[in-house]
C-alpha positions in Angstrom: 72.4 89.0 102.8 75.7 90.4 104.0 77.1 93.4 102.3 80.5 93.1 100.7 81.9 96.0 103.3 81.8 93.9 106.0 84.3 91.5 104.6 86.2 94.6 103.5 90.0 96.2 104.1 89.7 99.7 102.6 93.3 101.6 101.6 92.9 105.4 102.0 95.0 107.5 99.4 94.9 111.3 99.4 95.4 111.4 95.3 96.8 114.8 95.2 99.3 114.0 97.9 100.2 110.4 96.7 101.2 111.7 93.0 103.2 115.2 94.0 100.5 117.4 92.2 101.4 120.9 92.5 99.8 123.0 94.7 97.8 124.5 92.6 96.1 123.7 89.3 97.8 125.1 86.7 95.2 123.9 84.2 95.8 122.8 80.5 96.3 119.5 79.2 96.1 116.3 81.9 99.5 115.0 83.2 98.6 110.9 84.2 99.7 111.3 87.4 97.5 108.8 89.0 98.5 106.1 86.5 101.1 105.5 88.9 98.7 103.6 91.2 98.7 100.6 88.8 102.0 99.7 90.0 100.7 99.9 93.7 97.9 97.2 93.0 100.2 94.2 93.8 101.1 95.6 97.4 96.9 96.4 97.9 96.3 93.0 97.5 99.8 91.7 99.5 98.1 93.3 102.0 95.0 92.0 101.5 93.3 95.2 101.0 90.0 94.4 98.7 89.0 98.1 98.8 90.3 101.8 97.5 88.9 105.1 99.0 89.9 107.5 97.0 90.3 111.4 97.8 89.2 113.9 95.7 89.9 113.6 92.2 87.0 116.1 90.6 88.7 119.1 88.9 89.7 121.6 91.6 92.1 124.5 92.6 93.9 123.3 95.3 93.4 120.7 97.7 90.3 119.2 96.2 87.6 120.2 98.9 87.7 123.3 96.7 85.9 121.4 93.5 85.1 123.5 90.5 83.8 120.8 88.4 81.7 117.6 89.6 82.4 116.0 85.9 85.6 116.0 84.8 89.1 114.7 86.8 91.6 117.3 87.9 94.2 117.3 85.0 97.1 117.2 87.9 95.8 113.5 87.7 94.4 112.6 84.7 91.3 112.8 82.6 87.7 110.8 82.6 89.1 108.1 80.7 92.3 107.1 82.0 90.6 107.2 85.3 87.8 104.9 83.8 90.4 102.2 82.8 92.4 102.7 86.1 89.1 101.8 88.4 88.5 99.3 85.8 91.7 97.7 86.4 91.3 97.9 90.4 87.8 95.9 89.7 89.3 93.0 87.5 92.1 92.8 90.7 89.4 92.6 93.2 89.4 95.9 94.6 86.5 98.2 95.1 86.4 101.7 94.6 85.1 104.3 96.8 85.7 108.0 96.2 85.2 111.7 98.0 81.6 113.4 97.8 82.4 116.8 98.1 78.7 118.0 97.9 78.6 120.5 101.3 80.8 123.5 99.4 82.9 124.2 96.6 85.7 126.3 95.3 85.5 130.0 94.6 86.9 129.3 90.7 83.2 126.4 90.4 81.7 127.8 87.5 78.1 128.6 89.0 80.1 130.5 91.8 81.9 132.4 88.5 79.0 133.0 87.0 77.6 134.9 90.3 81.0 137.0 90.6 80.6 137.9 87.1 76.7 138.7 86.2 75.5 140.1 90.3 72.4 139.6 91.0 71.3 138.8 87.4 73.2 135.4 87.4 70.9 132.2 87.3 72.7 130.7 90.1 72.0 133.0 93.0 70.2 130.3 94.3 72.6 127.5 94.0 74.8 128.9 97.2 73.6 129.1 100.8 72.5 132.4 102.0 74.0 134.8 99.2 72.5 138.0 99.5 73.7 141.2 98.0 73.2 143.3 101.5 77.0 143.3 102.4 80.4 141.9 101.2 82.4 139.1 101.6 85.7 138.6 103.4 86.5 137.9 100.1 86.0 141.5 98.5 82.5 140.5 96.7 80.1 142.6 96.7 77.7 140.3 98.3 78.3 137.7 100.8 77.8 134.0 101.1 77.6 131.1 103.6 81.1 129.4 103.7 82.7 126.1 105.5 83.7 126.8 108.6 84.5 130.4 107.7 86.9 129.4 105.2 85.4 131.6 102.4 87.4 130.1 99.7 85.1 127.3 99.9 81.5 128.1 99.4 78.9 126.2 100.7 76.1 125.2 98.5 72.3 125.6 98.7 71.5 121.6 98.8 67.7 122.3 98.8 68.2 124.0 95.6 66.4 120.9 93.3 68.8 122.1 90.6 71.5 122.0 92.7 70.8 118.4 93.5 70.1 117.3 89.7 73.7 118.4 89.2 75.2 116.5 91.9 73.3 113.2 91.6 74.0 113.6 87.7 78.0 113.5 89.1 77.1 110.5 91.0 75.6 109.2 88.7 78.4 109.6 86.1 81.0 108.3 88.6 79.0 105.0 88.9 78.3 104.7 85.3 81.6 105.8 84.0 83.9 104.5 86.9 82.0 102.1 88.4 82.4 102.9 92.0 81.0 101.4 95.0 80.6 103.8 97.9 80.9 107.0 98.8 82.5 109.0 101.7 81.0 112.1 102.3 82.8 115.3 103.1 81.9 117.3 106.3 78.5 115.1 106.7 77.7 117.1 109.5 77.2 119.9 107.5 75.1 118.7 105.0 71.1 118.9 104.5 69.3 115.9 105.9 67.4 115.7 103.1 69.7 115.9 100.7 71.4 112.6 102.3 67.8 110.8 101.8 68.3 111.8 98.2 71.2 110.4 97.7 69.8 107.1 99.1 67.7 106.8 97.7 68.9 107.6 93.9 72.4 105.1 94.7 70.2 102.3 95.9 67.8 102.7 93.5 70.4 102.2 90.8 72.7 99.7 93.1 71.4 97.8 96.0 74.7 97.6 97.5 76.4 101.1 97.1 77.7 101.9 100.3 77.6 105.7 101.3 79.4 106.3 104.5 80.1 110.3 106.4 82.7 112.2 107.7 81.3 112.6 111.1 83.6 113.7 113.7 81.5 114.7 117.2 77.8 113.4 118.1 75.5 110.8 117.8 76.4 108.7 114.9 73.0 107.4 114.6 71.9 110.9 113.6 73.3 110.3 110.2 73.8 106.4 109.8 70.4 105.1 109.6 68.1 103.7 107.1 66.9 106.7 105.5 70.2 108.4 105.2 73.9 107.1 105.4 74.7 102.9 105.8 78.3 104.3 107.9 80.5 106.9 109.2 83.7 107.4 110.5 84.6 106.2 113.9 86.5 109.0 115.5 85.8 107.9 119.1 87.5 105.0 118.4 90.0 106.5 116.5 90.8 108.8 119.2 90.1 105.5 122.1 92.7 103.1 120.0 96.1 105.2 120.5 95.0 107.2 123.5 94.3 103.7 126.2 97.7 102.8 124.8 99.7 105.9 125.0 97.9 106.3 128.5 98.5 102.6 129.4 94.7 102.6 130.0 92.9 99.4 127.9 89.9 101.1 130.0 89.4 103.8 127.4 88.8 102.0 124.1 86.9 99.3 126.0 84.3 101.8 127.4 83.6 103.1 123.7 83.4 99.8 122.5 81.3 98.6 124.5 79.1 101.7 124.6 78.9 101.6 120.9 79.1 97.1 120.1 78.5 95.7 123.4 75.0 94.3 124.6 72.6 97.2 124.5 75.3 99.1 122.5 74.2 102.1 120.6 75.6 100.9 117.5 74.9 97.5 117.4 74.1 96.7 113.5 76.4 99.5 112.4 79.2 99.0 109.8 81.4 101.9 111.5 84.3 102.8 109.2 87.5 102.7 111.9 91.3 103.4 111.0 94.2 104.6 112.7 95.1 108.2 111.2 94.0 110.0 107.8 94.8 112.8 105.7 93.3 115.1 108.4 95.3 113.9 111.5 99.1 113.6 112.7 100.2 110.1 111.4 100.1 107.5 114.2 103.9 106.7 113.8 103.9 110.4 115.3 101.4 109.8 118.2 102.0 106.9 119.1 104.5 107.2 122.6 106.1 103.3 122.1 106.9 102.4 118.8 106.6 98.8 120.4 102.6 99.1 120.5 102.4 99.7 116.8 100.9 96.3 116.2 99.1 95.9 118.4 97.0 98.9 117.8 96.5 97.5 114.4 95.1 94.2 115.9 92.6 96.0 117.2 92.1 98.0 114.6 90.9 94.7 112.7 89.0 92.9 115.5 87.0 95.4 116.4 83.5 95.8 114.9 83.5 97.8 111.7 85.4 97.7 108.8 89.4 98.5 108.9 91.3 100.9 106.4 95.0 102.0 106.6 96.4 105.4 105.4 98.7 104.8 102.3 102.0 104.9 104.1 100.8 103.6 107.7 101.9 99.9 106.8 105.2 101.1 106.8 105.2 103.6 109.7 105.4 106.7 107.6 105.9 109.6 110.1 104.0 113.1 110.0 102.0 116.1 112.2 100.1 118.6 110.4 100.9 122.0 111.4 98.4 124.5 113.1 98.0 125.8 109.0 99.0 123.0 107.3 97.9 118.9 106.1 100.9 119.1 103.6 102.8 117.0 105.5 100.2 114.5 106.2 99.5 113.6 102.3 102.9 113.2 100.9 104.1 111.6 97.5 105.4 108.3 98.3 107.4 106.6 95.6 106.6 102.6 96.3 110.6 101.7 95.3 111.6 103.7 98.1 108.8 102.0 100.2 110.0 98.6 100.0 113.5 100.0 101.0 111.8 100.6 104.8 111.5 96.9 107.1 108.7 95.8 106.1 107.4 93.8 109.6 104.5 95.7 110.1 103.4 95.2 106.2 103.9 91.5 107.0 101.6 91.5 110.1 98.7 93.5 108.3 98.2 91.2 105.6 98.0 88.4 108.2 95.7 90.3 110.0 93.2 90.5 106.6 93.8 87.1 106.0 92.7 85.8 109.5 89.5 88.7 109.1 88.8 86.8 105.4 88.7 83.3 107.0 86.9 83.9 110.0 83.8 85.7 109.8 83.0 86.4 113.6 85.9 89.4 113.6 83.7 91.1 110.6 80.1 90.7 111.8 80.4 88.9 115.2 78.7 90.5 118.8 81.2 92.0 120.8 81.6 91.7 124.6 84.7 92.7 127.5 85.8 89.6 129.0 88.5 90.9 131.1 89.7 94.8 131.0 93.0 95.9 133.4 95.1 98.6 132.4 97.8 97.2 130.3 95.5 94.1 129.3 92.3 93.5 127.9 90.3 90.0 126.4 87.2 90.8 124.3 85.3 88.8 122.4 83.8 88.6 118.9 80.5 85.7 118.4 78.2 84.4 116.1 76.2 81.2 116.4 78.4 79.4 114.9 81.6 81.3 115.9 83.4 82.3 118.9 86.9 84.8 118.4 88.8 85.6 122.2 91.0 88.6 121.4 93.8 89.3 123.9 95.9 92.6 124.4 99.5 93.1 126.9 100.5 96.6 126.4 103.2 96.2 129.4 106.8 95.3 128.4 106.7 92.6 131.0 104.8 89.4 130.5 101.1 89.2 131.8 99.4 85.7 132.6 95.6 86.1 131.9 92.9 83.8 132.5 89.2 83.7 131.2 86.3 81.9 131.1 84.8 80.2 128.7 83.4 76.6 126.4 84.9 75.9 123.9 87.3 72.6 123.9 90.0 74.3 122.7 91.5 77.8 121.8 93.7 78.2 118.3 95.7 81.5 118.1 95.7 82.2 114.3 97.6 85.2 114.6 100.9 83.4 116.3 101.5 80.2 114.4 98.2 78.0 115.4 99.3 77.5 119.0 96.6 75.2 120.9 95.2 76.0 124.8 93.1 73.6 126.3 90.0 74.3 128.2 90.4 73.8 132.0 87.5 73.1 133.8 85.8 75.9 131.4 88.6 78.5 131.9 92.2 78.7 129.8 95.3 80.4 131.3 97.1 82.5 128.7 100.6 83.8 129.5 101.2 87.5 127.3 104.4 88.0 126.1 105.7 92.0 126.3 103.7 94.3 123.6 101.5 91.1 121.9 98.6 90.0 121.0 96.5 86.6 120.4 93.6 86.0 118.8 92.3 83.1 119.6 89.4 80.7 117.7 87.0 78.4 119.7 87.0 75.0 118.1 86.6 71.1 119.2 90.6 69.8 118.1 92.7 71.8 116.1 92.2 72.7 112.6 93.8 73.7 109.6 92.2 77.1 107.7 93.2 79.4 105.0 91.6 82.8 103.8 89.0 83.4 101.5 90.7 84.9 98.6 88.3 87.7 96.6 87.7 86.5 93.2 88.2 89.2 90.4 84.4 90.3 89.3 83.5 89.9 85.8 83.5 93.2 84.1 80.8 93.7 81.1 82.2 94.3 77.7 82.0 97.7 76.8 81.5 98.7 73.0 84.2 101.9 72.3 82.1 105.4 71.8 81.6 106.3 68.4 82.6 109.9 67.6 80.3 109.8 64.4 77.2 111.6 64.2 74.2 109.0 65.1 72.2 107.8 62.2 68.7 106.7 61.8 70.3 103.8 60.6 69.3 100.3 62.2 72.6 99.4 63.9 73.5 95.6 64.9 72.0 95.0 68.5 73.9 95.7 71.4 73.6 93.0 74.6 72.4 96.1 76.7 69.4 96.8 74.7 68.5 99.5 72.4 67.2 103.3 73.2 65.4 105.7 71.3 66.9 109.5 70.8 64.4 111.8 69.4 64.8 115.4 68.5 62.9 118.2 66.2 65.0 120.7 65.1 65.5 121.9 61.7 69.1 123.2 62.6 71.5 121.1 62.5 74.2 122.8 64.9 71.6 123.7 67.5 72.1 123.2 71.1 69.3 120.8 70.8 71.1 118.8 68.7 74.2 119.0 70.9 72.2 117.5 73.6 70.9 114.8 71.2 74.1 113.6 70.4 75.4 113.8 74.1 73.2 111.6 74.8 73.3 109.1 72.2 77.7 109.2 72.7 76.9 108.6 76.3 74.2 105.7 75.0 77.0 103.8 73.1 79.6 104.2 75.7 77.3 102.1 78.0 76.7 99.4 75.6 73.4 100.8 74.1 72.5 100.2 70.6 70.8 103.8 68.9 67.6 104.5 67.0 68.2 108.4 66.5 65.8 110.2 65.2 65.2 113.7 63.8 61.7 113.9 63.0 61.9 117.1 61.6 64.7 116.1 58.8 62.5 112.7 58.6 59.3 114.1 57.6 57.7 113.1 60.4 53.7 114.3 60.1 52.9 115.2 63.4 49.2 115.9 62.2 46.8 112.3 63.5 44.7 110.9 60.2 41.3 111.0 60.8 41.8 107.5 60.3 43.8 106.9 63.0 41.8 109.2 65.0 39.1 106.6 65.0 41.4 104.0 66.3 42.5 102.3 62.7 46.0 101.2 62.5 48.4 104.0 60.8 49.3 103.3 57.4 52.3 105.7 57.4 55.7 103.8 56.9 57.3 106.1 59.5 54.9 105.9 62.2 55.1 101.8 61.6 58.5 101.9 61.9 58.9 104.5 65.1 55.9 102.1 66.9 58.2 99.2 65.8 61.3 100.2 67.8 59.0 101.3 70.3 57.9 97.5 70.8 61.7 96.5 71.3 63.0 99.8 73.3 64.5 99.8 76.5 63.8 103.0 76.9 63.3 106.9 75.6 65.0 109.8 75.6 63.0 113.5 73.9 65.3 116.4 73.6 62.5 118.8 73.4 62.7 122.6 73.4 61.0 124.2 75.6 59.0 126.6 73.5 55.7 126.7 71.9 56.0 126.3 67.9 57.0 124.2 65.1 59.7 121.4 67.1 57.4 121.0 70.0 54.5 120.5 68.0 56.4 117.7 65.6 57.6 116.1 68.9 53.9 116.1 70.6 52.6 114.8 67.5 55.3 112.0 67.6 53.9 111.1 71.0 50.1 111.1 70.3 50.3 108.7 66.9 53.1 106.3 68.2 52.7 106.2 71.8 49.2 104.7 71.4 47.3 102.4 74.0 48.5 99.1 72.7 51.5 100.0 71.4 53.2 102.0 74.3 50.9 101.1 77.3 47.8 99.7 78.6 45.1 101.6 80.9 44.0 99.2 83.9 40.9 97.8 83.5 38.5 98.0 86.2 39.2 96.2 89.6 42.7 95.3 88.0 46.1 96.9 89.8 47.3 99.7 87.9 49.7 97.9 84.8 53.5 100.1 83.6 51.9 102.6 81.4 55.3 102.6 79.2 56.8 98.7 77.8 60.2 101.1 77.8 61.5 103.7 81.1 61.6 107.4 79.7 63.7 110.5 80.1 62.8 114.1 79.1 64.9 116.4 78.7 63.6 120.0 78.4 65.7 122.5 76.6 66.3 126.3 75.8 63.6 128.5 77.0 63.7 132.3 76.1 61.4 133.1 79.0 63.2 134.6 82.3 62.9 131.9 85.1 61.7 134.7 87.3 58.6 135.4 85.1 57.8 131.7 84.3 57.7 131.1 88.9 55.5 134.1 88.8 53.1 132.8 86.1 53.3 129.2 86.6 54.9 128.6 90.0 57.4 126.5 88.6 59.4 126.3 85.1 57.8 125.3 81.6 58.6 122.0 82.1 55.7 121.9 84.7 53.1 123.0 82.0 54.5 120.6 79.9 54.6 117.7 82.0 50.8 118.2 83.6 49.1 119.5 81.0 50.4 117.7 77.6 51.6 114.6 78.6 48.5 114.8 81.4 46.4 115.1 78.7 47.3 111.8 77.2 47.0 109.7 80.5 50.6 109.5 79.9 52.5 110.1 82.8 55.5 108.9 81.0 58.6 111.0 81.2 59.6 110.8 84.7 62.3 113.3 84.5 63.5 116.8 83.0 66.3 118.9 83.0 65.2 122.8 82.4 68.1 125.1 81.7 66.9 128.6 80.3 69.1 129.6 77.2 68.5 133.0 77.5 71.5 135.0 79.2 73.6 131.7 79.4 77.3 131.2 78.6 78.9 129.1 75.9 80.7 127.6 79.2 77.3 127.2 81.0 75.9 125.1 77.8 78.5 123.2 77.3 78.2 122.1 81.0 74.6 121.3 80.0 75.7 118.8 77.7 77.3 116.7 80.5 74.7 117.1 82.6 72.7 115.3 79.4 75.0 112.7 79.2 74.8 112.0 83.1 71.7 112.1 83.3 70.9 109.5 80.2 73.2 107.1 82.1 71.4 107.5 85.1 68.7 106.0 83.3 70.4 103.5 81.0 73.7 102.5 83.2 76.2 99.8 82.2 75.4 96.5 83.1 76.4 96.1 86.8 78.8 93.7 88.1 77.5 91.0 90.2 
């Protein structure tokens, strides 16, 4: 089935830029800066763009490459939920939503990294940055020194084989596509980043949605290195990038049709690769700057859209915006534009881009055709794009004189959609094609002439949401929701607890994806964790609770145990819970012999583990790994019950109120991971 990128025209906005944030973060309450897009969405889809890659938005110091936190939106733009409805509104409009992954470093003020400048060597999240070692300083003045970007030491680069590091960024992620809904991902500095980590990512966005894109900054080498099937589906096209503007500055159509063919062509390198192409970004000089003849401007964009690979323009490029960064500088790259004083600016080349998505939208050939040189001179060049059923001849004059071309081909007639329809015959299986100065054609094979319009992207439905409730949960039945229902189960006689906390994070983050809410706390309940000697011989229970709990077990999508991570009275109430309710019967069956192995659980399960007062050092050296591998092997191996496929271990001991309250959107992320809202179609 073909993926929506391919019929895609992606619109790049550098958030920071776009709304005049200040420099720097001065903190406090959110300012809705990036409300301002709304009023944008009516030019995206003039243009015909049907998809929004969005720079950084997570909180961060500066720029955004410097993030200091993966789950909330820098205030200079907003908050969580005014971006929610924002992306929400791009999705009702038709417009997909891609945003920065930032996951190779972060920013000096990221609390982990805090938490190291702070506590030395006794911090918990020595580990979570690449090569920090306490036998020298940092250019920085720390007494210890660290792995950086590109030896930019106010961005720190992360220790992506750290598996907790990698819980807190796929928890992000999977936020971001819970919460926001997004589509894709571009990855910051891919080259940079851990193989491994990339087949993570993968694998947890296509686990959860087929068709998430994930595509990488990649700059220099072999793009196949990275796009591939265990790793990313894209990444950006630089050669062509670079090939576009430099054959026409150079008056040499010989450059960009080497690298296309190299990468498109038969026996191309890249054949069956989306590649993500575009004309200038918020990390090079604006191509109203480098282009040499102001005259060529369109045409570079034809190409831009008839190539193979999916197009994007630079907020600002459709109307020619000027710019060269500096040798210390991108400021003037990413600058707030204001869209009144936009539509103040001739607006030709707007006009001939969303003619150029519309002819992309009607004829699928330009978006997943073959590609092959038909004729390539200096100043001119024919390519062409195929599919069984399709055949696209597009034709290039760079010269300020006209250029007569001919070229060979079958097809009883050529149509030029991109010049008012105009018809040329076929001549003994050739056509002769006189260029005007600086043009293009594109030209469709067909038997007469026909009459065509573009596909235009219907809005997607958007599930109904119910609104979070801010109440404590209840063990209350509550009416069902469409989603399903979830059980939250806790054991903790303290009401304020961190335990707690995480229980209700994670019922909040329940009901805000449409979940209805069996909470439980055995321990205020009642709940005998003791097994009758009755029920120990296999008899049904007779205890109104345990009838009720196996009940909701029957009609549960799912379960989620906050479960400290200690040996005593909460743990035992909780492991009681799952020996007399998740019984053989009730909560799974055991294969029978010669039979395939059947789901153990009627209902997926999360566990999360909570608040040890053991030092992780001495629970690797006694266990090799945290409580939560005792736990997980030995109890729940003891009841054939592999069943909670997941934990999140954070030791209490020596932690900040900062650090736990992190933990609690971790919780939430995590829970939605499992229990997302219902997916548009």
């Amino acid at each position: 089935m073909e993926h929506w990128v391919n019929s895609a025209v992606f619109y790049h906005i550098y958030p920071l830029g776009f709304c005049g944030c200040p420099e720097y973060n001065p903190g406090g309450e959110p300012v809705q800066r990036l409300e301002k897009l709304r009023e944008w969405i009516p030019h995206l889809k003039e243009l015909g763009v049907n998809a929004l890659y969005l720079g950084p938005v997570c909180q961060s110091v500066k720029h955004g490459y410097d993030t200091t936190d993966y789950y909330q939106i820098d205030c200079r733009l907003g908050d969580v939920d005014s971006f929610a409805a924002l992306c929400d509104t791009l999705h009702e409009n038709g417009i997909r939503v891609m945003l920065d992954g930032v996951f190779n470093h972060v920013g000096r003020e990221f609390w982990a990294f805090r938490d190291v400048r702070e506590k030395g060597q006794s911090s918990p999240y020595c580990g979570w940055f690449q090569n920090l070692n306490f036998g020298g300083g940092s250019p920085m003045g720390d007494p210890f020194w660290y792995e950086s970007w590109g030896g930019h030491y106010e961005l720190v680069k992360l220790n992506l084989k750290n598996p907790e590091v990698r819980d807190h960024l796929l928890g992000a992620v999977g936020m971001w596509m819970d919460r926001f809904h997004i589509d894709g991902l571009r990855l910051d500095a891919a080259d940079c980043v851990d193989f491994d980590f990339f087949r993570a990512l993968k694998h947890y966005t296509k686990s959860r949605d087929p068709e998430f894109w994930l595509m990488g900054e990649i700059i220099h080498g072999d793009y196949a290195r990275w796009a591939n099937p265990e790793m990313l589906d894209s990444v950006t096209n630089y050669e062509c990038w670079k090939g576009n503007w430099s054959a026409h500055n150079s008056k040499n159509y010989f450059e960009i049709a080497h690298s296309l063919n190299r990468q498109f062509g038969p026996g191309g390198i890249y054949r069956g690769l989306c590649l993500y192409n575009f004309t200038e970004n918020h990390d090079v000089d604006r191509l109203a700057s480098t282009l040499t003849d102001p005259a060529l401007l369109e045409n570079v964009y034809t190409l831009l859209y008839t190539m193979p690979g999916v197009p994007s323009i630079y907020y600002g490029g459709e109307w020619a915006v000027e710019g060269k960064r500096t040798p210390h500088s991108d400021v003037v790259l990413r600058p707030c534009l204001e869209l009144a004083d936009m539509e103040q600016r001739d607006q030709g080349l707007c006009r001939h881009l969303s003619t150029l998505s519309r002819i992309r939208r009607a004829f699928p050939a330009l978006a997943v055709g073959d590609y092959e040189n038909m004729v390539i001179k200096n100043e001119q060049l024919i390519f062409r794009r195929a599919t069984p059923e399709q055949r696209i001849y597009v034709l290039f004059n760079l010269s300020h004189q006209e250029f007569g071309l001919e070229f060979h081909h079958n097809e009883p007639v050529l149509q030029d959609v991109l010049n008012g329809d105009e018809i040329y015959h076929n001549d003994g299986g050739r056509t002769w094609v006189v260029m005007p100065p600086c043009s293009a054609k594109i030209l469709v094979g067909a038997p007469d002439r026909f009459t065509w319009q573009a596909e235009e992207p219907v809005p997607e439905p958007q599930a109904e949401v119910p609104a979070p409730q801010a109440e404590e949960p209840t063990p209350q039945p509550e009416p069902a929701a469409d989603a399903g229902r979830v059980l939250v189960l806790l054991a903790h006689p303290s009401g304020d607890s961190l335990n707690a906390a995480m229980a209700k994070a994670a019922a909040d983050a329940l009901r805000t994806n449409g979940y209805g809410v069996w909470f439980h706390d055995l321990c205020a309940e009642g709940f005998d964790p003791v097994m009758p000697a009755a029920e120990a011989a296999g008899r049904l229970s007779q205890d109104p609770l345990v009838l009720q709990y196996q009940e909701e077990l029957k009609q549960a999508d799912g379960i989620v145990v906050i479960h400290p991570n200690w040996w005593g009275q909460p743990p035992a109430i909780l492991t009681g819970w799952l020996d007399r309710v998740l019984r053989e019967g009730e909560a799974y069956a055991l294969p029978k012999a010669g039979e395939a192995p059947a789901p153990l659980l009627k209902a997926r399960a999360a566990l999360v583990f909570n608040t040890s007062n053991t030092p992780a050092p001495v629970e690797d050296a006694a266990y090799g790994d945290p409580l939560q591998r005792i736990w997980q092997n030995c109890v729940f191996g003891l009841l054939a019950l592999p069943a909670f496929d997941r934990c999140l271990f954070r030791p209490v001991a020596g932690s900040t109120p900062e650090q736990r309250t992190g933990w609690l959107g971790e919780v939430a992320a995590m829970v939605s991971a499992y229990f997302p809202k219902k997916r548009r179609k």
